[in-house]
C-alpha positions in Angstrom: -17.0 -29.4 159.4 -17.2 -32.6 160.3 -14.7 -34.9 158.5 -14.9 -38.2 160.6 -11.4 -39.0 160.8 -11.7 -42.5 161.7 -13.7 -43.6 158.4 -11.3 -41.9 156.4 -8.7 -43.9 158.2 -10.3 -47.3 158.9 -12.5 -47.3 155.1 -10.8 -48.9 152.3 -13.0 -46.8 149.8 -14.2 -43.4 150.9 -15.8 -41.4 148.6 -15.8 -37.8 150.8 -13.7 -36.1 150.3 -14.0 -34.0 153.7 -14.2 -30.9 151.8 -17.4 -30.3 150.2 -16.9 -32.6 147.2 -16.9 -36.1 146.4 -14.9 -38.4 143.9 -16.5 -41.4 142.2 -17.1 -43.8 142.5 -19.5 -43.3 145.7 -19.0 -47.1 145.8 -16.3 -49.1 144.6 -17.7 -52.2 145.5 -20.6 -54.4 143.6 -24.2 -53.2 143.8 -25.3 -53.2 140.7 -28.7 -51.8 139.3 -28.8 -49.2 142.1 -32.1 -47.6 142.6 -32.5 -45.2 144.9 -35.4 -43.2 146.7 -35.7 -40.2 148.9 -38.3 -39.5 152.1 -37.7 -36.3 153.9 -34.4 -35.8 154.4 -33.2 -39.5 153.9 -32.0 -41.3 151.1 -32.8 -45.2 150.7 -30.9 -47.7 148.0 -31.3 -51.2 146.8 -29.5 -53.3 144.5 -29.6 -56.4 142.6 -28.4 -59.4 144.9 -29.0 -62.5 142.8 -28.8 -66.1 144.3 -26.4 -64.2 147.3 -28.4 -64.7 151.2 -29.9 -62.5 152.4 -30.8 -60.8 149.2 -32.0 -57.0 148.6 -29.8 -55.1 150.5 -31.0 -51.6 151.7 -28.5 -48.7 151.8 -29.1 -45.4 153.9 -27.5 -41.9 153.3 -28.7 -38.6 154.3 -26.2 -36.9 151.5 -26.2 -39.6 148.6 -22.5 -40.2 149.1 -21.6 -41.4 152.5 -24.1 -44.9 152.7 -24.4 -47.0 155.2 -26.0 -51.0 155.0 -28.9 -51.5 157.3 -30.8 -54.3 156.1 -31.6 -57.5 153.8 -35.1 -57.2 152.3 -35.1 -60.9 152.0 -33.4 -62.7 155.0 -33.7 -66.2 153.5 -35.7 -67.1 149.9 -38.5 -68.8 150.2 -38.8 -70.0 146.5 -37.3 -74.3 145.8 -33.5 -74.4 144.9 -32.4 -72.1 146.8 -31.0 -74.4 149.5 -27.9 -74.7 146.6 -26.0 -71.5 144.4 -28.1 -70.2 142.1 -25.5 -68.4 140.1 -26.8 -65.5 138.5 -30.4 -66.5 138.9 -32.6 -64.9 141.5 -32.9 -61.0 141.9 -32.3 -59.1 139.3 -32.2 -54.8 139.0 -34.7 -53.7 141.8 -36.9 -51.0 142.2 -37.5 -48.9 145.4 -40.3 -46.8 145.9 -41.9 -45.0 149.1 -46.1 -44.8 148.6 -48.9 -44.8 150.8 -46.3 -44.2 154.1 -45.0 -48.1 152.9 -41.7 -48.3 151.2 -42.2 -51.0 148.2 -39.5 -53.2 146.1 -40.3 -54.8 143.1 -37.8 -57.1 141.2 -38.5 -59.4 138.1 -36.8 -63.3 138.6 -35.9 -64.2 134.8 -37.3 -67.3 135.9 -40.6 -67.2 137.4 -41.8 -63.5 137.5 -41.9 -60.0 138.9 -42.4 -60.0 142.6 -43.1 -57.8 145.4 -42.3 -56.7 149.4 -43.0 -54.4 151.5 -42.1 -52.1 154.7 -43.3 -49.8 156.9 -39.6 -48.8 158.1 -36.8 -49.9 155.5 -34.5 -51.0 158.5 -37.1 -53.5 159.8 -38.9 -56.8 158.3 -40.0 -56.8 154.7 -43.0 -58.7 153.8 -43.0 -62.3 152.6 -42.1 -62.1 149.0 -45.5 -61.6 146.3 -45.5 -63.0 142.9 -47.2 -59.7 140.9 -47.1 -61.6 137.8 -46.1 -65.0 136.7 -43.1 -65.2 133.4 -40.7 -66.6 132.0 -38.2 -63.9 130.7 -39.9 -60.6 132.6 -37.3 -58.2 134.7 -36.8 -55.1 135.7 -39.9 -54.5 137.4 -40.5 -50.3 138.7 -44.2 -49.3 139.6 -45.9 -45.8 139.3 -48.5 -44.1 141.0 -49.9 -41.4 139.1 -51.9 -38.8 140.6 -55.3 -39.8 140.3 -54.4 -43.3 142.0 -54.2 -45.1 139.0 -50.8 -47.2 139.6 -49.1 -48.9 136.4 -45.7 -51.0 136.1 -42.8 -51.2 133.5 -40.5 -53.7 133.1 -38.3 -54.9 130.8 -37.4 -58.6 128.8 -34.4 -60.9 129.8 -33.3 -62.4 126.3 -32.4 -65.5 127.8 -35.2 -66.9 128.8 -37.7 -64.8 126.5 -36.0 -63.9 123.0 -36.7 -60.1 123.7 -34.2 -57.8 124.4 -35.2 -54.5 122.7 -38.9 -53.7 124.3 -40.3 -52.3 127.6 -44.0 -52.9 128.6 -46.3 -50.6 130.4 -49.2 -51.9 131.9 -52.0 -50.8 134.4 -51.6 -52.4 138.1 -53.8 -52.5 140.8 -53.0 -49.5 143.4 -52.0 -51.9 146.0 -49.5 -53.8 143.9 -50.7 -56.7 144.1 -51.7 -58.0 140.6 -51.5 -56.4 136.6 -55.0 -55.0 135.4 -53.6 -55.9 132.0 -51.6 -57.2 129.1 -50.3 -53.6 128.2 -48.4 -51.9 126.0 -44.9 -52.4 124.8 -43.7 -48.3 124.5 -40.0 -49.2 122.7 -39.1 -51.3 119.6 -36.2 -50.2 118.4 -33.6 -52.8 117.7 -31.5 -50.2 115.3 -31.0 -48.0 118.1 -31.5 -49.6 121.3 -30.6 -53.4 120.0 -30.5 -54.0 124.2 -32.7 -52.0 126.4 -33.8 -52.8 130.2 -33.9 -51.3 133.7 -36.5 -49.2 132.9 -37.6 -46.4 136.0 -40.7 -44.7 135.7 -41.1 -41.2 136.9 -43.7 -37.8 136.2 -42.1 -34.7 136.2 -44.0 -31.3 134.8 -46.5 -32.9 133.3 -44.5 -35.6 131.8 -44.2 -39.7 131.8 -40.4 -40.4 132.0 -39.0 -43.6 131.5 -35.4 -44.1 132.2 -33.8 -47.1 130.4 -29.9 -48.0 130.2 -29.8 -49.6 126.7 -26.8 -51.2 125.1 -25.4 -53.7 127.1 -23.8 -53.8 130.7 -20.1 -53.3 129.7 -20.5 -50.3 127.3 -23.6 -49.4 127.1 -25.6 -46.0 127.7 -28.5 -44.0 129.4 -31.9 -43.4 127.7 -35.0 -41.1 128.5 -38.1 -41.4 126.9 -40.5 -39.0 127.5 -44.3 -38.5 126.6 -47.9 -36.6 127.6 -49.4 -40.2 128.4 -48.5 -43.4 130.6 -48.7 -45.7 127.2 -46.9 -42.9 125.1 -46.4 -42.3 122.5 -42.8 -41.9 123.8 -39.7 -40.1 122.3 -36.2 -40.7 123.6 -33.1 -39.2 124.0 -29.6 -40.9 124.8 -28.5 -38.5 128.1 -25.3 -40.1 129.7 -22.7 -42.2 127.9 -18.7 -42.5 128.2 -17.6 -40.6 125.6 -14.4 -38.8 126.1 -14.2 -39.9 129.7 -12.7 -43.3 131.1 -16.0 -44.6 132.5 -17.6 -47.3 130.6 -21.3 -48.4 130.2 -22.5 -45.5 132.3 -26.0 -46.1 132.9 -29.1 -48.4 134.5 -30.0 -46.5 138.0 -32.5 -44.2 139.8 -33.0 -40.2 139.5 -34.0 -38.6 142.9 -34.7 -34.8 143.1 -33.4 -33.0 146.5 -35.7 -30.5 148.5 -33.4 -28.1 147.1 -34.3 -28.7 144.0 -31.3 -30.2 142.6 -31.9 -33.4 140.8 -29.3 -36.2 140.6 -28.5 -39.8 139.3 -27.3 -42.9 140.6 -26.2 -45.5 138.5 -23.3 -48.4 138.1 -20.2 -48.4 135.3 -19.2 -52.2 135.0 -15.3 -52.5 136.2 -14.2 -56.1 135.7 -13.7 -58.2 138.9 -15.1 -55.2 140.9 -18.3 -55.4 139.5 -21.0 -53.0 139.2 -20.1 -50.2 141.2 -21.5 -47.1 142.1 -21.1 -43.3 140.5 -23.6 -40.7 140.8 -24.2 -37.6 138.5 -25.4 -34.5 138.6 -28.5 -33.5 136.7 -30.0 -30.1 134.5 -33.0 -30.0 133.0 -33.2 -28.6 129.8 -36.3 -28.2 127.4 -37.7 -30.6 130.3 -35.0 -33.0 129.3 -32.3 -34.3 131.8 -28.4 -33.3 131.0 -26.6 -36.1 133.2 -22.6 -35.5 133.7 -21.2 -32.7 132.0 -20.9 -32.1 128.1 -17.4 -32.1 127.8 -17.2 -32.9 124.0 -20.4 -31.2 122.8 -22.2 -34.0 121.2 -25.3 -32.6 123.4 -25.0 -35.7 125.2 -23.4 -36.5 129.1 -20.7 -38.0 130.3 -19.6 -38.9 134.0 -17.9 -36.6 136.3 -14.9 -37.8 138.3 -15.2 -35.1 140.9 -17.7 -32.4 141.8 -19.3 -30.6 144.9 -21.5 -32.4 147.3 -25.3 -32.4 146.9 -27.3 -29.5 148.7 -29.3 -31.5 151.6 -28.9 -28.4 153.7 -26.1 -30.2 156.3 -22.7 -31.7 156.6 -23.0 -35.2 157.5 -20.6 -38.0 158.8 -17.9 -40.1 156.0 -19.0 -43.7 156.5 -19.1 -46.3 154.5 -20.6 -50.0 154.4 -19.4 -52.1 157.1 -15.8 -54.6 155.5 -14.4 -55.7 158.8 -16.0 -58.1 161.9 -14.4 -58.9 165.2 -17.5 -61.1 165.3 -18.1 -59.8 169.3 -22.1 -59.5 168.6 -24.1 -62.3 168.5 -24.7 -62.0 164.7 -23.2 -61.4 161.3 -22.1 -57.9 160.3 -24.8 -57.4 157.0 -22.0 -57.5 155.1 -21.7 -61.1 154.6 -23.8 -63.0 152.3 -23.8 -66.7 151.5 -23.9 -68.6 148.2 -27.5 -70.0 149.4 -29.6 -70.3 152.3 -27.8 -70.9 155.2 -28.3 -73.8 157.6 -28.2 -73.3 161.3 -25.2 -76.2 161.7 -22.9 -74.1 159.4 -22.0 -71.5 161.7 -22.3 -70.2 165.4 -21.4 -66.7 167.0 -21.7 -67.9 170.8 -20.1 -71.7 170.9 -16.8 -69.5 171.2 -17.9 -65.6 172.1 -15.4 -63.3 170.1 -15.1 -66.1 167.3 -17.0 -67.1 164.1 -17.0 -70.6 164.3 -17.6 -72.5 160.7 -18.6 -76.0 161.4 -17.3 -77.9 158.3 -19.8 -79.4 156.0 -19.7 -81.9 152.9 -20.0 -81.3 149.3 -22.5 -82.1 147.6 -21.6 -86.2 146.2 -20.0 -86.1 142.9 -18.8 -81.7 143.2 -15.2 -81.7 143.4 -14.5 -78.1 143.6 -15.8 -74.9 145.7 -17.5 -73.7 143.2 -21.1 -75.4 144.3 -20.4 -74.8 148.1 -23.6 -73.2 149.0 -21.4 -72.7 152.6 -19.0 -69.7 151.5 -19.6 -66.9 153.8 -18.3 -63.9 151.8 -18.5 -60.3 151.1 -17.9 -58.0 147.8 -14.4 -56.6 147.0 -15.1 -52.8 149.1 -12.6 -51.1 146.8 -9.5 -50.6 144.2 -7.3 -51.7 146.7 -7.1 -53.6 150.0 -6.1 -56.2 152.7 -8.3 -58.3 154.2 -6.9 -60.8 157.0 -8.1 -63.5 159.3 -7.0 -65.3 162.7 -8.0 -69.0 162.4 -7.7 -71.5 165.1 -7.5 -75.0 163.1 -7.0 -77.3 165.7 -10.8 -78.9 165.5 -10.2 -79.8 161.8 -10.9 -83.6 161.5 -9.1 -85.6 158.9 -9.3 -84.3 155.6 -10.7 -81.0 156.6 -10.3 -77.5 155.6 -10.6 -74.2 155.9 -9.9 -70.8 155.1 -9.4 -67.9 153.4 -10.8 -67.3 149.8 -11.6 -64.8 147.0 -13.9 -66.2 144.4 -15.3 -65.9 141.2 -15.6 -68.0 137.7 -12.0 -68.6 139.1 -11.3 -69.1 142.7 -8.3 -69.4 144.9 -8.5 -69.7 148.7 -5.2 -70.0 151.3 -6.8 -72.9 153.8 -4.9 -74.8 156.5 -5.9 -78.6 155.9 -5.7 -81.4 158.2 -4.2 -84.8 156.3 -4.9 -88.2 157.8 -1.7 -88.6 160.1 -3.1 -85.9 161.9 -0.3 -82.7 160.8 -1.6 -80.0 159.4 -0.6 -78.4 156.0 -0.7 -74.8 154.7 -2.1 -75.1 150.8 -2.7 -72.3 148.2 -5.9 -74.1 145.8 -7.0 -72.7 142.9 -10.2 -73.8 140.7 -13.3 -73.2 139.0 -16.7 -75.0 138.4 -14.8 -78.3 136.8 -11.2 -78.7 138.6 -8.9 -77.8 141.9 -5.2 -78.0 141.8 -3.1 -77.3 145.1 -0.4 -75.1 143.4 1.4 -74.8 146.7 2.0 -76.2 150.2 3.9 -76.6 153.2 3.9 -77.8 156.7 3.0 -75.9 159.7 3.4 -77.2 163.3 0.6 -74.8 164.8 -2.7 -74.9 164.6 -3.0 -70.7 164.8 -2.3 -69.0 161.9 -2.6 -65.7 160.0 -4.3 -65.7 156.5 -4.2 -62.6 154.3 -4.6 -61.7 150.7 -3.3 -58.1 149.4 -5.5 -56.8 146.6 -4.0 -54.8 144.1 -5.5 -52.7 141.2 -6.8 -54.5 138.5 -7.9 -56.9 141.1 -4.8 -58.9 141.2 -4.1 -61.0 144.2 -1.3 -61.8 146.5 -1.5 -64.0 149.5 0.2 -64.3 152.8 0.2 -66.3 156.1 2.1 -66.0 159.3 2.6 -67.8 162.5 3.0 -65.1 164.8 1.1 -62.1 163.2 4.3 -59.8 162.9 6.1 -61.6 160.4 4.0 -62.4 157.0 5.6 -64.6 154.2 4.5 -64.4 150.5 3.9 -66.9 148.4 7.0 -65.9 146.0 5.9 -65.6 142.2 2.3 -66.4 142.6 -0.3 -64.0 142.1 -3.9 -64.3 141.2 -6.2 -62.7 139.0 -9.5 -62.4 140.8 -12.4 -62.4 138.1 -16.4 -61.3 137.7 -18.8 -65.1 138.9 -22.1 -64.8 136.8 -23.4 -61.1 137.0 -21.4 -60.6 140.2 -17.8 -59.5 140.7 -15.2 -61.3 143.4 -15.8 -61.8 146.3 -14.0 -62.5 149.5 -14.4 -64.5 152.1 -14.0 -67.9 154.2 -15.0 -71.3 154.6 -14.2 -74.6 156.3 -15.1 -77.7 154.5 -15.1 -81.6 154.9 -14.4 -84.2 152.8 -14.9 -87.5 154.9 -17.2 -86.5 157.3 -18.7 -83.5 159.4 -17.9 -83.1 163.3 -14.7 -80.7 162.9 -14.3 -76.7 162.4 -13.0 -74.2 162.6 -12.5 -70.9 164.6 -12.1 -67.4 163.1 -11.0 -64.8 165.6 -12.1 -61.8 163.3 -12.0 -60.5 159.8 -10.3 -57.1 158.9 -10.0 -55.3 155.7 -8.1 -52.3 155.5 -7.2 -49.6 152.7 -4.3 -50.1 150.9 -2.6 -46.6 149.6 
C-alpha cells in the first residue's frame, strides 16, 4: 500500500489515514459550498471563492479524500469593482457539472445574476464568464440535463438583496446553457419548516427528480431532499443529514456523486468559526429510493456525520496529498494557493526581479483608508488546518520611509508582524492589530538587520501566537500576547503577507519563501 510518507510528514491536515480509512474532515481548510462531480475514474470539486482572485478553484481526487488544487476557473473578474475587496460579494455556492464532453460551472452573484463558464479540460482555461440570467437576489445556480435533452436550472434566493429566503425555482434552460426558456416554477415554500433554504443540486436517479437543498442557516443548519416524478414537482422532502448527537454542526449544502462501484457518497461543509467552511464527506444508502447520509446513531430515522470510516471503493490505492500550503517561490509563478483581496496589478509583485524570492513591491492605500482592511494587495491563503506554523524570510532592506511589510492573518480582525522602516532610516519590528475602522501598534522594537524571521503558531480554536528571529535558530515570542484569528464576511482567516506604503511607492520587499508546517 502506498502511504506517501512525505505528505503525511510535510501536510498540516491529512485526512488518510494510510490504512484504508479516512477521518474528517477531508479538508480542514475553507471551501465552502463544495460541489463535486465525477468523470471516469476522476473526481472534480469547486467551491465558493467570493471577491478572492483568482476565483472558482477546481480540486482533483481520484478517491474523494486525498485532493489536489489545479486551477482557478476565473483567473481575473471581468465584471467593474473588482479592482478593490469585494467582501463577501462575488461568487457564491457553485455548481460543477460534466455534459456534452464540456465540464460546466454555474454560480449566482447576489448582485447581478447567475453566470456561466466552461472547459473542455478542468485543468486548462475556462471560458470568459456568461451572464445566464440577469437579478438582483438569484444564487445557487445547478443545471440539469434530463434525458430527452431538455436542460432546466434551479437556484435559490439570497435574502439580502431579494427578501426570499425560503423558495427554490425550477425553470426550463436552453440545452446549451446559455439563456432561461422561462419564468418557472418555485418547487418549495415552506417558511415553517425550511424558514432558510438554498444550495439547491439537481439530480435523476431511478426515475426520480432530486433536489438537494441545505436549509436552515450556515452555522446549524441541515440537509434536505425533495424528491418527485416530474422536473416542476410536485416535490416531497425529507430532512437526511443533521448534527444530532454528534459534535458537527450545520452539516449540509454540497454535492452527491455515485462511484462505478455503486457506492454513492456526499460532500458537504460544517461551518467551524475562523476555519471556515470546511470539508467532510458522508457515506450514503438508499432506502425506499431515499438517501440515508451519515449513520443513524440516535434513531430519529435521520443522519448524522461520521468522524471515521473506510475509504470509498474506486477500485485502487492512491497517493495522500493534499492542497499545496508552502512556496519556495523557485517557479516563475504563484503556487494556486494564494489568492488576492482583488485583481492583481502587474506592479504588485514579481517572481524573476530576484529568482528564488517573491518580491512585493509596496503600494499605497487607497486616500482616506487607514487600516489593511481595504488593501486589495494581501496575497494570502486559507488556514490548511486545526493547527499550524507558517513562517517567512523577508529581506527588508528596500523599504523606503514609512514602509512596511509582513506577515499577517486576517479577518473582521486582523493582526500582522511587519518590519517597518521610520524616517531616520532604522528599522522597527511592530506587532499591529485592526479591523475595517482602526490600527493600533500594540508592540515594537528595534532591529539592526534588515533579514528577519516572521512566524505565527496557530493553535486550536484558531488562536494565534507570533514570533520573529534574527538568525532563524533562536525565535522570541511576543510574551502575553495572543490573537484570536476570526471568520471576514463568509470567509474564514486567512494568512498571508504584504508590503505597503504610506508616503510613496518605489520600495519592497523580498520574501525568500513561505512554509507551513503541521503542528502535533
Amino acid at each position: 500500500m502506498n502511504t506517501n510518507h512525505e505528505a503525511l510528514t510535510s501536510s498540516p491536515w491529512i485526512s488518510d489515514q494510510g490504512d484504508g480509512t479516512f477521518v474528517n474532515p477531508v479538508l480542514h481548510a475553507d471551501y465552502s459550498d463544495p460541489d463535486v462531480v465525477r468523470v471516469g475514474e476522476d473526481f472534480y470539486m469547486t467551491t465558493s471563492s467570493f471577491g478572492h482572485i483568482p476565483g472558482l478553484p477546481i480540486l482533483h481526487s481520484k478517491d474523494l479524500i486525498n485532493w489536489r488544487l489545479i486551477n482557478h476557473a476565473i483567473p481575473r473578474m471581468s465584471l467593474p469593482g473588482y479592482d478593490q475587496p469585494q467582501h463577501g460579494n462575488g461568487v457564491w455556492a457553485p455548481s460543477i457539472r460534466y455534459h456534452n464532453s464540456k465540464y460546466w460551472i454555474f454560480y449566482g452573484d447576489p448582485d447581478v445574476g447567475i453566470f456561466m463558464t466552461t472547459a473542455d479540460d478542468p485543468a486548462g482555461r475556462w471560458s470568459e464568464l456568461h451572464l445566464v440570467q440577469e437579478g438582483k437576489g438569484l444564487i445557487d445556480a445547478c443545471p440539469f440535463w434530463d434525458e430527452d435533452g431538455q436542460a432546466y436550472l434551479v437556484h435559490a434566493y439570497a435574502q439580502s438583496r431579494s427578501g426570499i429566503k425560503h423558495r427554490l425555482r425550477v425553470c426550463r434552460m436552453a440545452a446549451d446553457g446559455m439563456r432561461l426558456l422561462e419564468e418557472g416554477v418555485d418547487i418549495i415554500d415552506d417558511p415553517e419548516t425550511h424558514p432558510t433554504i438554498e444550495g439547491p443540486k439537481m439530480y435523476k436517479r431511478d426515475g426520480y427528480y432530486y433536489i438537494f437543498a441545505p436549509a436552515g442557516g450556515v452555522e446549524e443548519g441541515w440537509q434536505t431532499v425533495l424528491r418527485s416524478r416530474q422536473p416542476f414537482g410536485p416535490y416531497e422532502y425529507r430532512i437526511v443529514l443533521q448534527q444530532g448527537d454528534s459534535t458537527v454542526n450545520g452539516p449540509h449544502q454540497g454535492g452527491w456523486v455515485e462511484l462505478e462501484s455503486g457506492e454513492s457518497w456526499f460532500i458537504h461543509f460544517q461551518h467551524k468559526d475562523a476555519y471556515g467552511r470546511i470539508v467532510h464527506l458522508q457515506p450514503v444508502d438508499w432506502i425506499d429510493n431515499w438517501p440515508m447520509m451519515g449513520v443513524d446513531s440516535n434513531g430519529d430515522g435521520i443522519g448524522e456525520p461520521v468522524m471515521r470510516i473506510r475509504k470509498p471503493e474506486v477500485g485502487a490505492v492512491y497517493a495522500i496529498e493534499a492542497p499545496e500550503t508552502s512556496d519556495e517561490f523557485d517557479s516563475s509563478m504563484l503556487g494556486l494557493q494564494w489568492q488576492w483581496q482583488a485583481n492583481p496589478s502587474d506592479d504588485w509583485s514579481s517572481l524573476k526581479e530576484r529568482p528564488g524570492h517573491l518580491r512585493l513591491y509596496t503600494a499605497l492605500n487607497n486616500k482616506g483608508e487607514g487600516t489593511l482592511f481595504q488593501a486589495p494587495y494581501l496575497i494570502m491563503q486559507k488556514f490548511p488546518a486545526l493547527t499550524f506554523e507558517a513562517a517567512s524570510h523577508l529581506d527588508a532592506a528596500n523599504l523606503r520611509s514609512e514602509d512596511r511589510a509582513g506577515l499577517i492573518v486576517f479577518g473582521y480582525h486582523y493582526a500582522a508582524l511587519v518590519v517597518k522602516r521610520v524616517s531616520n532610516g532604522d528599522l522597527r519590528l511592530q506587532l499591529i492589530e485592526g479591523d475595517a475602522e482602526t490600527e493600533t501598534v500594540v508592540w515594537e522594537r528595534s532591529v539592526a538587520l534588515e533579514t528577519l524571521w516572521l512566524k505565527v503558531i496557530v493553535e486550536p480554536g484558531a488562536v494565534c501566537r507570533f514570533q520573529y528571529s534574527l538568525d532563524n535558530e533562536q525565535f522570541e515570542q511576543l510574551e502575553h500576547y495572543t490573537f484570536q484569528a476570526t471568520v471576514s464576511k463568509w470567509v474564514g482567516a486567512k494568512v498571508g503577507l504584504f508590503a505597503q506604503a504610506v508616503e510613496a511607492r518605489g520600495g519592497f520587499g523580498d520574501f525568500d519563501w513561505f512554509r507551513v508546517t503541521g503542528r502535533s
